[in-house]
Backbone as CSV, one residue per row, in Angstrom:
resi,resn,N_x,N_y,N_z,CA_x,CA_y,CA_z,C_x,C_y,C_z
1,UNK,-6.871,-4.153,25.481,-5.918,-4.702,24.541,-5.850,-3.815,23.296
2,UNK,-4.776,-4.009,23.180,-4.766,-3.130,21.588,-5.198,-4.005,20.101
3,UNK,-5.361,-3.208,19.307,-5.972,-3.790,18.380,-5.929,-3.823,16.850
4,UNK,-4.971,-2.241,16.909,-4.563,-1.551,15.689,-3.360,-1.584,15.768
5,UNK,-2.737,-1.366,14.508,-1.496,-0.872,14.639,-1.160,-0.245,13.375
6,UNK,0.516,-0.193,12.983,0.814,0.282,12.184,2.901,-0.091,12.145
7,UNK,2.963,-0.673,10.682,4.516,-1.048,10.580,4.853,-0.711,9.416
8,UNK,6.221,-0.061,8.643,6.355,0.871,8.168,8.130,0.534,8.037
9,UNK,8.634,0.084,7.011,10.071,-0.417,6.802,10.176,0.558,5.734
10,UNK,11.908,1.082,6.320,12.720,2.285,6.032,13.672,1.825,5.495
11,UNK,14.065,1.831,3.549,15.510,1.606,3.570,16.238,3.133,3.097
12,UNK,17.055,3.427,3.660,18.031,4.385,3.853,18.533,4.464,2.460
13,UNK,18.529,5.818,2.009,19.188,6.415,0.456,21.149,6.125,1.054
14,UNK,21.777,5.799,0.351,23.164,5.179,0.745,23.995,6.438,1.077
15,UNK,24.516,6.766,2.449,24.798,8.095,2.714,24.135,8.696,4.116
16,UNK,22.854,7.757,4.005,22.006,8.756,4.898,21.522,8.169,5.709
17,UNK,22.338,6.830,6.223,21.585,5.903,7.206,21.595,6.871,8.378
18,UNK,22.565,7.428,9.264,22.701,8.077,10.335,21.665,9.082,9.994
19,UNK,21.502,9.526,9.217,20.421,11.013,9.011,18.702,10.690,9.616
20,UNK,18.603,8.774,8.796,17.302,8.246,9.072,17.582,7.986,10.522
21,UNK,18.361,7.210,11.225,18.239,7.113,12.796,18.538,8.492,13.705
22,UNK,18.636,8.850,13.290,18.597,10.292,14.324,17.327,11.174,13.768
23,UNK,16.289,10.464,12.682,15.497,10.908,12.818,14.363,10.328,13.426
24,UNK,14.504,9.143,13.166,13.730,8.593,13.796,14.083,8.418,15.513
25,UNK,15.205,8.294,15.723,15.329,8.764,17.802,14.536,10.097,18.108
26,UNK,14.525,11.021,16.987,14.272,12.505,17.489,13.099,12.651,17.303
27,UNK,11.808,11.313,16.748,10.692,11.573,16.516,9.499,10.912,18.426
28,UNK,10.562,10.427,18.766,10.052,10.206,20.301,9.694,11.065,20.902
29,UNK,10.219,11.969,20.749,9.065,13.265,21.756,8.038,13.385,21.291
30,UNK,7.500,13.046,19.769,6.468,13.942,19.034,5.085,12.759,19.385
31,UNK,6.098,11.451,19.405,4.859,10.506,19.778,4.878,10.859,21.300
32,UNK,5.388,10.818,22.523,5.370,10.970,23.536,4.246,12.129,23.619
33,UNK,3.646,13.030,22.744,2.442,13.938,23.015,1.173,13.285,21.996
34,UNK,1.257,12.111,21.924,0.298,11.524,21.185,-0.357,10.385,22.446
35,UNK,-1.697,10.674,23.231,-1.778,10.076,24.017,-2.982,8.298,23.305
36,UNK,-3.246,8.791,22.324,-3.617,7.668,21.710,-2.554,6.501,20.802
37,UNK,-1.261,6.837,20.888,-0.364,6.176,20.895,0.026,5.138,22.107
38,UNK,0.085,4.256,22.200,0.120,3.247,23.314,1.037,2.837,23.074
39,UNK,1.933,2.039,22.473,2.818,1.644,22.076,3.672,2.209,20.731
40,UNK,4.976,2.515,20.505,5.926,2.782,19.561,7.153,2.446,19.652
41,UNK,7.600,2.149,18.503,8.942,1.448,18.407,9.956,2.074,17.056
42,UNK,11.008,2.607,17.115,11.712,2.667,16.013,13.124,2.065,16.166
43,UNK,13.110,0.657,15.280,14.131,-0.062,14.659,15.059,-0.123,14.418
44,UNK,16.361,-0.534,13.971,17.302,-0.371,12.947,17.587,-1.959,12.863
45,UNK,17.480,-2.648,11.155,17.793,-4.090,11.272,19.423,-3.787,11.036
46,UNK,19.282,-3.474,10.147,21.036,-3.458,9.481,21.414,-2.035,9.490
47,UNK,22.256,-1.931,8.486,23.053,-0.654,8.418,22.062,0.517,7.675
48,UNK,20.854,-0.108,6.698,20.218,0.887,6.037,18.920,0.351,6.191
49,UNK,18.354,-0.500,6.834,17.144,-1.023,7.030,16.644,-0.622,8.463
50,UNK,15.664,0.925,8.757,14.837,0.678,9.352,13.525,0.393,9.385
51,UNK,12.612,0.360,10.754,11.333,0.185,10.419,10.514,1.005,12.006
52,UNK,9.422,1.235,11.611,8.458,1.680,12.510,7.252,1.160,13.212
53,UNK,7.359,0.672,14.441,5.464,-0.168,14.972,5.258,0.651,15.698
54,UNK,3.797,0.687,15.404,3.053,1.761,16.807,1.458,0.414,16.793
55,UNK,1.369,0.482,18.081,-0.178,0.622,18.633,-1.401,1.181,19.407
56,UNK,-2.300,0.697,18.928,-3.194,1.849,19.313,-4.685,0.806,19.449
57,UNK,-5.171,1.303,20.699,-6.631,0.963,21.223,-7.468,1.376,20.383
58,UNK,-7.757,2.064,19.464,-8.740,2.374,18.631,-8.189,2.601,16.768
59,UNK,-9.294,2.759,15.876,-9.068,3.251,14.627,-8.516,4.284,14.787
60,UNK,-9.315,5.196,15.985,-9.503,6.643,15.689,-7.801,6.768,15.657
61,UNK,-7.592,6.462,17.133,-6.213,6.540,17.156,-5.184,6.065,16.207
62,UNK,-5.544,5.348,15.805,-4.263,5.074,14.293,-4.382,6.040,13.187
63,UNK,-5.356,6.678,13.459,-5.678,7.513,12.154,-5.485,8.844,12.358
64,UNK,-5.560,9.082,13.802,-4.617,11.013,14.014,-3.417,10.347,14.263
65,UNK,-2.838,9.321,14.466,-1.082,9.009,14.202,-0.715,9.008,13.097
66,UNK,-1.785,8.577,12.044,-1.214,8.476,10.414,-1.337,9.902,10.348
67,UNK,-1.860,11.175,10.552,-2.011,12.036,10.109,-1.561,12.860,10.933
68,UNK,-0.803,12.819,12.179,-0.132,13.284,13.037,1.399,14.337,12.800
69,UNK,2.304,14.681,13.235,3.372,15.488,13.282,4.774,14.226,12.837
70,UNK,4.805,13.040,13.224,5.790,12.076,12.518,5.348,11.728,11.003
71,UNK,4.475,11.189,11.111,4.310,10.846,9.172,3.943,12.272,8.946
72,UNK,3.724,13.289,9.225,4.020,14.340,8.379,5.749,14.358,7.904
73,UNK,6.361,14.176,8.909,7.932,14.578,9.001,8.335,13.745,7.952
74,UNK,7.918,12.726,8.348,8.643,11.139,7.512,8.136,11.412,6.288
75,UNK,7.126,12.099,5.790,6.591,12.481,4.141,7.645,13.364,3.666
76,UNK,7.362,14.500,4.751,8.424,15.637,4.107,10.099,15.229,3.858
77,UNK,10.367,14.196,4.671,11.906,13.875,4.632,12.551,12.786,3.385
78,UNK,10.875,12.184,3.321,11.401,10.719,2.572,11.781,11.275,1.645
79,UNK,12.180,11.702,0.316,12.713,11.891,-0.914,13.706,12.145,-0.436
80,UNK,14.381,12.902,0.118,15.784,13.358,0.856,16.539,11.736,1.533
81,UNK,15.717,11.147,2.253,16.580,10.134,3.519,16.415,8.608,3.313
82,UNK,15.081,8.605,1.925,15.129,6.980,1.651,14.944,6.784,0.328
83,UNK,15.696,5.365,-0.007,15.861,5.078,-1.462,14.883,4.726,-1.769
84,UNK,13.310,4.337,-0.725,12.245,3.809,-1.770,11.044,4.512,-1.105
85,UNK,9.803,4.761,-1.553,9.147,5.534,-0.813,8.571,4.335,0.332
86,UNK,8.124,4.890,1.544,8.067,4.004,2.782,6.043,3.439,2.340
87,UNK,6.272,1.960,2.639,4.996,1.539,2.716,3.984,1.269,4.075
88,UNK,3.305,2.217,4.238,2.716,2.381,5.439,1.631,0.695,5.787
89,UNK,1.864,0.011,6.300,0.761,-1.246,6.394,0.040,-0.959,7.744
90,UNK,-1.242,-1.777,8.043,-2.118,-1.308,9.062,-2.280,-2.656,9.253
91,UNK,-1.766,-3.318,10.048,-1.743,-4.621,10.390,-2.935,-4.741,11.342
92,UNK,-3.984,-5.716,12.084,-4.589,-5.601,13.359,-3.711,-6.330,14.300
93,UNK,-3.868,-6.010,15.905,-2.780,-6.670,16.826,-4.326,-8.170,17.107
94,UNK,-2.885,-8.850,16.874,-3.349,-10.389,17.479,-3.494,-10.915,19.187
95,UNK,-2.699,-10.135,19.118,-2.405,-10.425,21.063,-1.092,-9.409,21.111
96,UNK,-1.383,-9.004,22.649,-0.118,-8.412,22.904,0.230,-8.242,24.484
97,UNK,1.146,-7.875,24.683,1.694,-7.908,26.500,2.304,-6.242,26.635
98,UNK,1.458,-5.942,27.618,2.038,-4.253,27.751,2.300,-3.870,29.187
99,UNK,3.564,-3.306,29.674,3.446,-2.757,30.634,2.296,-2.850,31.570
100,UNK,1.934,-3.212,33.048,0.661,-2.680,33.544,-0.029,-3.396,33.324
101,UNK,-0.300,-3.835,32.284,-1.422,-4.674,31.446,-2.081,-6.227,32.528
């Protein structure tokens, strides 16, 4: 079961919603080579509200994802693509249903 995670709400600088979802679609390959990534999800609620969940079987693993090739990207981009800086939370998973599982 997983146990960690991580959720992460995106509001879009006005202009640049399309800029944030095509960055965040284009960050799926980068988790797809993250094998301590188990689960990921990127959002869109509204027109400028996204958000990010990932889970992960271990600390370790939440912690080379926080420090991984996406929140690098998402650091380097945020001043450019969002109106507020993004608040990273580390929620623990309560229960969950996975593929296989």
């Amino acid at each position: 079961m997983t146990h960690y995670a991580i959720y992460v709400e995106l509001k879009a600088k006005p202009g640049k919603e399309e800029a944030v979802a095509s960055f965040l679609a284009s960050a799926q390959g980068l988790v797809a080579a993250e094998p301590d990534t188990i689960a990921w999800f990127a959002v869109r609620y509204d027109n400028d509200t996204f958000a990010i969940f990932d889970a992960f079987d271990t600390e370790a693993g939440r912690k080379a994802h926080l420090s991984g090739a996406v929140a690098a990207a998402l650091m380097a981009n945020a001043a450019d693509l969002l109106a507020i800086a993004p608040e990273i939370r580390q929620p623990s998973v309560l229960a969950d249903k996975l593929p296989g599982a």
